[in-house]
C-alpha positions in Angstrom: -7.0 -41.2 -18.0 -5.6 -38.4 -20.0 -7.7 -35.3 -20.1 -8.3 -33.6 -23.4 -8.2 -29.8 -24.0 -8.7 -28.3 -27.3 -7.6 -24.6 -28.4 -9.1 -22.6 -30.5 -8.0 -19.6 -32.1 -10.7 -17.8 -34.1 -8.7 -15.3 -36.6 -9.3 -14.5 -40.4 -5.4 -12.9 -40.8 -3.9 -15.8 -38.4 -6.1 -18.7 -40.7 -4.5 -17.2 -44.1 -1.0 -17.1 -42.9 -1.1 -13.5 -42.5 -0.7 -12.4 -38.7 1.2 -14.8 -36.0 -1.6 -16.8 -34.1 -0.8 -15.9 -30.3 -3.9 -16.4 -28.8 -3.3 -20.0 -29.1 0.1 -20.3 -28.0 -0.8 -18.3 -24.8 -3.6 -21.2 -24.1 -1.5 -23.8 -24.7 1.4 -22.2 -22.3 -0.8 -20.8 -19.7 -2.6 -24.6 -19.5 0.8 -26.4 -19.3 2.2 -23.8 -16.5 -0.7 -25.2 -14.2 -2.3 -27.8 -15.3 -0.7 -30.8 -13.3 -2.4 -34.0 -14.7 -2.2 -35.4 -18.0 -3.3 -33.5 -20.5 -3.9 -33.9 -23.9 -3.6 -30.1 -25.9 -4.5 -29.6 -29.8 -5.4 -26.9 -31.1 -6.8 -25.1 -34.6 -6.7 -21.9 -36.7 -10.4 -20.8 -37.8 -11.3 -18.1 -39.6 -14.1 -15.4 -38.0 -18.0 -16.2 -38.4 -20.4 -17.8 -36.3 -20.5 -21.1 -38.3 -16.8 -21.8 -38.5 -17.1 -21.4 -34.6 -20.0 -23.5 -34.2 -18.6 -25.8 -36.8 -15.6 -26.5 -35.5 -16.8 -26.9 -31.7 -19.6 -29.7 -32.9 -16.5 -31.5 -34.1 -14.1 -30.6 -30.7 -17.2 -32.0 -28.6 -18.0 -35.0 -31.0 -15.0 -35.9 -30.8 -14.4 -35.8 -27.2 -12.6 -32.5 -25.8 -13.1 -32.1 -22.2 -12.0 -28.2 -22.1 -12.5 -26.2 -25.3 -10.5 -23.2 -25.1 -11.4 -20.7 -28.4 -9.8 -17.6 -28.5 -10.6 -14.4 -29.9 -13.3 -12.9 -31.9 -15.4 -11.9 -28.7 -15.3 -8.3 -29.5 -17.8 -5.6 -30.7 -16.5 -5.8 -34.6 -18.2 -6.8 -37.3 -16.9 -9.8 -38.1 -16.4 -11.0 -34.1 -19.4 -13.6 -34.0 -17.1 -15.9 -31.5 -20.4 -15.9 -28.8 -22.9 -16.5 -31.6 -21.0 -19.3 -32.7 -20.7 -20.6 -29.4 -24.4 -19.7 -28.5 -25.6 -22.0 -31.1 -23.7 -25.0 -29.4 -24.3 -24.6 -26.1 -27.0 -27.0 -24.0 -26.0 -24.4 -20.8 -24.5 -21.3 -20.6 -22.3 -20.5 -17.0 -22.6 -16.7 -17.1 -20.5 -16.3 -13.8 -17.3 -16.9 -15.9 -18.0 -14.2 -18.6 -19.0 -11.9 -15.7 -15.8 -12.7 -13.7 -13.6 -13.0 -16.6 -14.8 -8.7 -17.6 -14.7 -8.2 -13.6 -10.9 -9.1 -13.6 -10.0 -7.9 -16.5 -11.3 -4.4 -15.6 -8.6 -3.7 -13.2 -6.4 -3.8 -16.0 -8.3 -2.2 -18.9 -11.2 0.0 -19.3 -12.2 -1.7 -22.8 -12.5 -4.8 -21.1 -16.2 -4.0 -20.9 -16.3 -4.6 -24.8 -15.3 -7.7 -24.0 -18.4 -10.8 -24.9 -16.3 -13.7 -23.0 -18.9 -16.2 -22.1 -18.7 -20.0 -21.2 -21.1 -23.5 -21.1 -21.3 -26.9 -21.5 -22.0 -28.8 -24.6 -21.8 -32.9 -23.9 -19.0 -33.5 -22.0 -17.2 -30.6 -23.0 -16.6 -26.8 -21.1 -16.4 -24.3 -23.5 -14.7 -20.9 -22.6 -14.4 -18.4 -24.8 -11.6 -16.0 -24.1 -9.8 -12.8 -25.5 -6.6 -13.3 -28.0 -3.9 -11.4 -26.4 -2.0 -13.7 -24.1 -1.9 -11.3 -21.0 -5.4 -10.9 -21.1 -5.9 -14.7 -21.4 -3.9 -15.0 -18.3 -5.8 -12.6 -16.8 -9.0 -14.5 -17.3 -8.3 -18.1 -16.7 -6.4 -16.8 -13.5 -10.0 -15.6 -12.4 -12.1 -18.9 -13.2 -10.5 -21.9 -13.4 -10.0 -22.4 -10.0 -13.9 -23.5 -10.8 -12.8 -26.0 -13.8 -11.7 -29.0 -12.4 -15.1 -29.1 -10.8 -17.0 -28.1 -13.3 -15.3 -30.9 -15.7 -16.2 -33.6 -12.7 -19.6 -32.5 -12.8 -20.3 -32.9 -16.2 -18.5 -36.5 -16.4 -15.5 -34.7 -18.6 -11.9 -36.0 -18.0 -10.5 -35.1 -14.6 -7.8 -32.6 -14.1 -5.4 -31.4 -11.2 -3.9 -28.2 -11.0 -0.9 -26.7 -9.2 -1.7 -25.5 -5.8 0.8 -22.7 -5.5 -1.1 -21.1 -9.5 -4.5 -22.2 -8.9 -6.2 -23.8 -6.3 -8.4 -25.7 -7.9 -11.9 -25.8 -5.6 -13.8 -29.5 -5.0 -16.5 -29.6 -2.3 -15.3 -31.8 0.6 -16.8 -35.5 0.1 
């Protein structure tokens, strides 16, 4: 079976047309470089605000995403309400992957402490909210999705297999 992975990129200038969307582009490559199973990848342009977040990922889990990706918005600015919107969808939030997302990305920035990454599970569906610049979304799937494919199992979501040499994907021993 074919997982599902939806991307979201959470942008008022990239939703009018008005700034390249590169947040979702760096998803969508970073998930193809080592991701090994099938895997289904769409993805959407929303505009800031905590109810076009929350809108959008009640459809994404209705619908049957296994891994929501939505980046951007998880900043300290007015308008970023990307963890409010994804607070208000949420059944369980996995703190661990906000604080090891901020941990990693540290090393590389002092402002990563402004960061408000944070992840859960809504359904069937893990939801990690991530920064919009592609490095730092490298940076922070590099630092927690060795957890995913187990995570996804857990929760009954679509299975997925990663590529040993990228990320070696951790499953208890049977």
């Amino acid at each position: 079976m074919t997982a599902r992975a939806a991307i979201v990129t959470v942008s008022d200038r990239a939703s009018r047309g008005e700034y390249e969307d590169k947040g979702g582009p760096g998803c969508e490559a970073w998930l193809r470089d080592v991701v090994t199973s099938p895997l289904q990848i769409t993805r959407d342009i929303i505009p800031d605000g905590r109810d076009s977040v929350a809108q959008t990922l009640r459809r994404l889990v209705a619908e049957g995403a296994d891994l929501i990706l939505v980046t951007g918005g998880t900043g300290p600015a007015p308008r970023d309400e990307t963890p409010e919107g994804v607070a208000d969808v949420l059944e369980k939030e996995l703190v661990g992957f906000g604080e090891e997302m901020r941990r990693a990305s540290l090393l590389e920035v002092p402002t990563a402490i402004l960061s408000r990454q944070t992840a859960g599970i809504a359904g069937k569906s893990l939801i990690i909210t991530l920064p919009g610049k592609p490095t730092a979304i490298a940076t922070c799937l590099n630092a927690v999705f060795a957890a995913v494919p187990y995570c996804l199992d857990l929760i009954g979501a679509g299975r997925i297999e990663t590529a040993p040499e990228k990320i070696a994907a951790f499953r208890p021993k049977s």
